[in-house]
N, C-alpha and C positions, 0 to 999 in steps of 0.2 A: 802383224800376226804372221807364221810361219804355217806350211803347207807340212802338214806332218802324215806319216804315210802306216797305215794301221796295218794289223795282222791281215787284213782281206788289201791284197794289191790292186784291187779295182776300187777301192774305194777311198779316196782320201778326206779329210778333217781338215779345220783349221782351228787355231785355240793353243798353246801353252802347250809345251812340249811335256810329255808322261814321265815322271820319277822312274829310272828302271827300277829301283828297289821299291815301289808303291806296292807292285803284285806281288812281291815276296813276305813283306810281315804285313800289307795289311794297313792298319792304322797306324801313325806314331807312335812310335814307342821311344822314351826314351833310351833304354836298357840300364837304367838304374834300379836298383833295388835299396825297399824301404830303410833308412837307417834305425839300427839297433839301439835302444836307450837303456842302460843297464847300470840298474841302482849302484849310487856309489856305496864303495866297500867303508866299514865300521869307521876305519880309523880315520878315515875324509871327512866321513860325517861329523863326527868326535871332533876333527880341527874345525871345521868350519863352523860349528855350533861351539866352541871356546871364544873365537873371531869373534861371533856374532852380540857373545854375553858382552851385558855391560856394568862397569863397575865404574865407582863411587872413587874419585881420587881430588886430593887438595892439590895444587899447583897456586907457587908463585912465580910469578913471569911479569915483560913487561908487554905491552900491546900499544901500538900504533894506530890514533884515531885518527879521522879526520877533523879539520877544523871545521868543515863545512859538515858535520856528519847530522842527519835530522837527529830528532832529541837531546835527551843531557846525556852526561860524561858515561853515565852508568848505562844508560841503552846503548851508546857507540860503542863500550867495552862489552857488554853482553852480545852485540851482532858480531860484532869482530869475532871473539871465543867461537860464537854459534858455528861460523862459517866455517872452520878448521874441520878437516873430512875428519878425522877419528871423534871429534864431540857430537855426542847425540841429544846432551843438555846441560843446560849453565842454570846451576841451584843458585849460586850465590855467586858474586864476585863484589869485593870490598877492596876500593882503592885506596890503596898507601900511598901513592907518590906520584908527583903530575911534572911534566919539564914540557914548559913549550917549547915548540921547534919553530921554522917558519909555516910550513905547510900542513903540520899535524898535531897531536900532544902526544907524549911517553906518557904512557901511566902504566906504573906500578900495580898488581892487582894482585888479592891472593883469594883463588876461587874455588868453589867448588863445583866440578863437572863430572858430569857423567859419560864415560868416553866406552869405546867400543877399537879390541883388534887385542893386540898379546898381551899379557896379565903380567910382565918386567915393566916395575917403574923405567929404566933405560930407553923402553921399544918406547912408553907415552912418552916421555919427554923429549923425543925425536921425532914423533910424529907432532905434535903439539908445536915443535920449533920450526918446525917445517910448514906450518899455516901461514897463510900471508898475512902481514901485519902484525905477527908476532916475532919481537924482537929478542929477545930472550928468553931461556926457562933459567928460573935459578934453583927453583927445590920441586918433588913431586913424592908425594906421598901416598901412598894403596890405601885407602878406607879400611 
């Protein structure tokens, strides 16, 4: 502890030496001020609320299961699809075509999903190829 020496010179303290800025504001303050939250404007909303819609589109592609994968062929195709970020649901998928690999199977599938993000066949079928364990798209069609 330090001998710290107060306004009265005859009188000294011991204890934690005094913030000089304590007697000037007072309490803590940060000096921040509250931030301003300000509605977004029309046209944000408009894109994000097109983003957000979701539409009904065919795709055939091919998808990469595991061999070890729990359930049959058509539940490892259905979780695979599910997992891809732009799908929000797998209506249907109907497999066409299986190639074992060593560690997985190809299967062909042509399904129907419910995907969410830009309304160009081109934007889903980029988004969709970009899913892991989806090897291919070969056709995509807008409901």
């Amino acid at each position: 502890m330090r001998t710290v020496a107060s306004a009265n010179p005859t009188r000294r303290t011991t204890g934690p030496l005094p913030c000089r800025h304590s007697e000037e504001r007072g309490a803590f303050d940060s000096r921040r001020e509250p931030m301003a939250i300000s509605p977004a404007s029309p046209d944000a909303q408009r894109e994000e609320h097109e983003c957000e819609r979701k539409r009904a589109v065919r795709a055939s592609l091919t998808v990469l299961v595991t061999r070890n994968a729990d359930g049959d062929l058509a539940e490892g195709v259905r979780a695979r699809l599910a997992a891809v970020d732009c799908v929000v649901g797998v209506d249907r998928a109907d497999v066409s075509g299986l190639r074992p690999a060593l560690n997985d199977l190809r299967v062909q599938v042509d399904a129907a999903l419910r995907v969410s993000g830009p309304p160009d066949e081109a934007s889903v079928a980029a988004a969709l190829e970009s899913g892991f364990g989806v090897k291919e798209v070969r056709e995509v069609d807008a409901e």
